[in-house]
C-alpha atoms as one frame of an Amber mdcrd trajectory, in Angstrom:
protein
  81.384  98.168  76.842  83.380  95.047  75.414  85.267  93.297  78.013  88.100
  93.051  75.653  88.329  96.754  74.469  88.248  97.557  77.961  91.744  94.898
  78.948  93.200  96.732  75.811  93.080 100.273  77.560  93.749  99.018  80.630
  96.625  97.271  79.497  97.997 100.704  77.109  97.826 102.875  80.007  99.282
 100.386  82.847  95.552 100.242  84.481  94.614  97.686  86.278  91.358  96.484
  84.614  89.144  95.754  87.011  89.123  98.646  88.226  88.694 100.666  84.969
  86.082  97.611  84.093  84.160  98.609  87.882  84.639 102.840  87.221  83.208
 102.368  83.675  79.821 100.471  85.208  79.502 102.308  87.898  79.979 106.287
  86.391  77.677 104.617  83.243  80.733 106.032  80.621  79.876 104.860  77.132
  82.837 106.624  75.633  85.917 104.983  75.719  88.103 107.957  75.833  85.999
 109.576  78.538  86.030 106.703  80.539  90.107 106.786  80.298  90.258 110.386
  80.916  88.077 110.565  84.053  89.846 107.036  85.197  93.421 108.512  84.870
  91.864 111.910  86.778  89.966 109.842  89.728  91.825 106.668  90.065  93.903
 106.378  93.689  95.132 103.185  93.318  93.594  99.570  94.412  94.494  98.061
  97.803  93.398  95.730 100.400  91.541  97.856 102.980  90.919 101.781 102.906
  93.008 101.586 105.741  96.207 100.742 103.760  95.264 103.285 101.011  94.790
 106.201 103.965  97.994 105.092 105.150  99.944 105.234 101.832  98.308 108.167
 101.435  98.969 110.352 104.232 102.553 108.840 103.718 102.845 110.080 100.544
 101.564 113.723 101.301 103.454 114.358 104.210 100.859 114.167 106.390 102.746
 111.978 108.981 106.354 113.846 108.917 105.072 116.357 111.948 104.105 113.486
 113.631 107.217 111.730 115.643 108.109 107.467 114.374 106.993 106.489 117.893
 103.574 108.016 118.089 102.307 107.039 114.484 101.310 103.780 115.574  98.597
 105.170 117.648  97.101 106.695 114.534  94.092 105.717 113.403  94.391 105.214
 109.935  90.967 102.782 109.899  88.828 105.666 111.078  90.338 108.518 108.917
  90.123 106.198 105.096  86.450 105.811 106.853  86.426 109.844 107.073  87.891
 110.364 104.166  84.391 108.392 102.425  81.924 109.629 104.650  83.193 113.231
 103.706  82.571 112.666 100.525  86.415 113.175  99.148  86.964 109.645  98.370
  84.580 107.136  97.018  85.530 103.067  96.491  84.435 100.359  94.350  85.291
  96.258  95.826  87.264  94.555  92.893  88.517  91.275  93.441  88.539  90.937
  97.269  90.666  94.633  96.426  89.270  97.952  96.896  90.225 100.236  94.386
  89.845 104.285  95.505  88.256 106.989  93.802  89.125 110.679  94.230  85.342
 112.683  93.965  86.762 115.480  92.422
């Protein structure tokens, strides 16, 4: 796909592009609207380790509220984004020295 038609949708929905630009190539989308569908669907967000996505993740869900402030530092949050891709529920894509997240839905 054009490198420019791609910054356009990127830049209409607030994605960032490089990751659209890396989904697109690597799910081998040839339709535009598709591609932006399945992106919007997929797309977790772009950080700079799996570990800080798990950890904005589980943040975000909940996950952590049962758990008391002084014993989440001993959670591994390295191992379980690592889990998380080994099960087969995430899958990533290295953008940019970023890693942008996938869900494998």
């Amino acid at each position: 796909m054009q490198a420019q038609a791609i910054q356009v949708i990127a830049t209409e929905n607030f994605f960032d592009a490089m990751a659209f630009a890396a989904f697109i190539e690597s799910e081998g989308i040839k339709d535009m609207e598709e591609a932006t569908e399945r992106f919007q669907d997929a797309y977790a967000g772009t950080w700079d380790s799996l570990e800080e996505w798990a950890e904005n993740f589980m943040e975000d869900a909940g996950l952590l509220e049962s758990i008391p402030q002084n014993l989440r530092y001993y959670f591994d949050f390295q191992a379980y984004g690592r889990d998380c891709e080994l099960s087969g529920a995430v899958w990533t894509i290295y953008t940019g020295g970023q890693i942008a997240v996938f869900w494998n839905h």
